[in-house]
N, C-alpha and C positions, 0 to 999 in steps of 0.2 A: 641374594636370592631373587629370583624372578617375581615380576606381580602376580604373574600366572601361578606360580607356586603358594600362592597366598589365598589361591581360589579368582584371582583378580582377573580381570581380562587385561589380555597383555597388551591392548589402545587402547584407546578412549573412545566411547562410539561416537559413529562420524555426526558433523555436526549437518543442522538442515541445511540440504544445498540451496536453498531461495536466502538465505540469511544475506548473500550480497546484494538482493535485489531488495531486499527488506533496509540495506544500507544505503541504498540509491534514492529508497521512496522516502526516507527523509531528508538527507545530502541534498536533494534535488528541489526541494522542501514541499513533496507532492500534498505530505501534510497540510499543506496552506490552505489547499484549496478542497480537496478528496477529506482531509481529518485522516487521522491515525488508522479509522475504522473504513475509510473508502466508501462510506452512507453518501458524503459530498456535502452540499449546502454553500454558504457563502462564503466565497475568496475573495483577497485583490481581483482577481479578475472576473469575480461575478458567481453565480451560482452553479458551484460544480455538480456535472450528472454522478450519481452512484455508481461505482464501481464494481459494488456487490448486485446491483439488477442488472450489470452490463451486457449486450449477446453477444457483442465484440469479443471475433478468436484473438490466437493469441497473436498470428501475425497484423491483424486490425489491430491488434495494439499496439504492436512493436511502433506500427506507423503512425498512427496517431499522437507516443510520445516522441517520437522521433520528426516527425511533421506537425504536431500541434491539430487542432480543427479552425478550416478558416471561417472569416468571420461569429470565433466566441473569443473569449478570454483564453481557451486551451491552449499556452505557448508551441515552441517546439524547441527540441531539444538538440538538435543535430546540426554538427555545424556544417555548413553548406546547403542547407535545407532551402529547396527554390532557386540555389543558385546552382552550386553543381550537383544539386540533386534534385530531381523533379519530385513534388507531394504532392500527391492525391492527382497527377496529372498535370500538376501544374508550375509554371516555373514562376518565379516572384511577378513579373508584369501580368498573366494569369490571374495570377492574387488579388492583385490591385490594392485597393478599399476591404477584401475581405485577409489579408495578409494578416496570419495569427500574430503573436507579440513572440520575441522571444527570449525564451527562457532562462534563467539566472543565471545557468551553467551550461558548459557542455555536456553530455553525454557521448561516451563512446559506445560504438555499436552491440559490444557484450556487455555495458551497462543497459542500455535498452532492453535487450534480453534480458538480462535479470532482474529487470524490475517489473517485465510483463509476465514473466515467469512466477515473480512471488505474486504481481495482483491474481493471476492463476489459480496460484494453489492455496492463496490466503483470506483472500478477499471475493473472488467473485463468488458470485452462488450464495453466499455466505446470507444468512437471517440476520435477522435485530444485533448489534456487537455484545459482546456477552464479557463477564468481568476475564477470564481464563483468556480468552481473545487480547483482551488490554494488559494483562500481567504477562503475555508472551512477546507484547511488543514493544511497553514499557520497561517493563520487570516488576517485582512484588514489593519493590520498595518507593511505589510513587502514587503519588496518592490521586492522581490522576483518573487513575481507576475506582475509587470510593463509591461514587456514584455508580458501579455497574455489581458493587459487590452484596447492596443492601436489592437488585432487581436479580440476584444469585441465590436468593433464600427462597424456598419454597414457605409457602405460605405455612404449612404447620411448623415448619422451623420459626417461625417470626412468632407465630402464636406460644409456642413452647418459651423462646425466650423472652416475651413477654410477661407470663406467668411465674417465668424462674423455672419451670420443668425441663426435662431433656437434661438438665448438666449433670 
């Protein structure tokens, strides 16, 4: 008998299409430097800008991982970047002294995509990171998230189970 015949939907519903861009911004270990949350703060290569304040569209993005920003820590990710490809206008001699570093990996050009796609739809805009934010990108079994679940209670929740009340 069918799933359908069980009441079941006959797929699975489709999964989020940023999930490969969300597998790039670790892979690529944008982690390192952006965090999990894209706030940013201190990497190897220095203090990364927020991702979630960014005004940067998406193809400013595209290029900026794909090119790096010269003279900061922001690597790039593209191979031929500066040589057979110009960034920001510029070819490697261009560069000079301001030539970003680069990046641990390569990136292919729809991995760029879809990792400016998920900062997009996941990160940018985005307020303070919230526990549901970190259990969608961890999962619900890492405790990585603790810290965001006890800033996840409203405050009469905390008082109630303080008291013992509410259960």
């Amino acid at each position: 008998m069918s799933a359908a015949a069980y009441g079941q939907p006959a797929q699975a519903p489709a999964s989020d299409p940023t999930n490969a861009g969300k597998a790039v911004f670790s892979r690529a270990n944008c982690v390192g430097c952006h965090k999990w949350h894209g706030n940013g703060g201190g990497g190897y290569g220095g203090d990364a800008l927020s991702l979630r304040k960014t005004e940067l569209t998406r193809d400013q993005i595209i290029e900026t991982v794909g090119c790096g920003r010269p003279g900061t820590g922001m690597p790039f990710f593209l191979r031929g970047a500066y040589d057979e490809v110009k960034c920001h206008d510029m070819n490697r001699q261009d560069a000079g002294a301001q030539m970003p570093p680069e990046g641990g990996t390569f990136l292919r050009p729809k991995d760029i995509e879809a990792v400016s796609d998920y900062v997009i739809a996941h990160i940018k805009g985005g307020g303070e990171p919230t526990f549901a934010e970190c259990v969608a990108f961890f999962s619900s079994t890492s405790r990585v998230c603790d810290v965001y679940k006890t800033q996840a209670q409203k405050p009469d929740d905390a008082a109630a189970a303080s008291t013992g009340k509410g259960q």
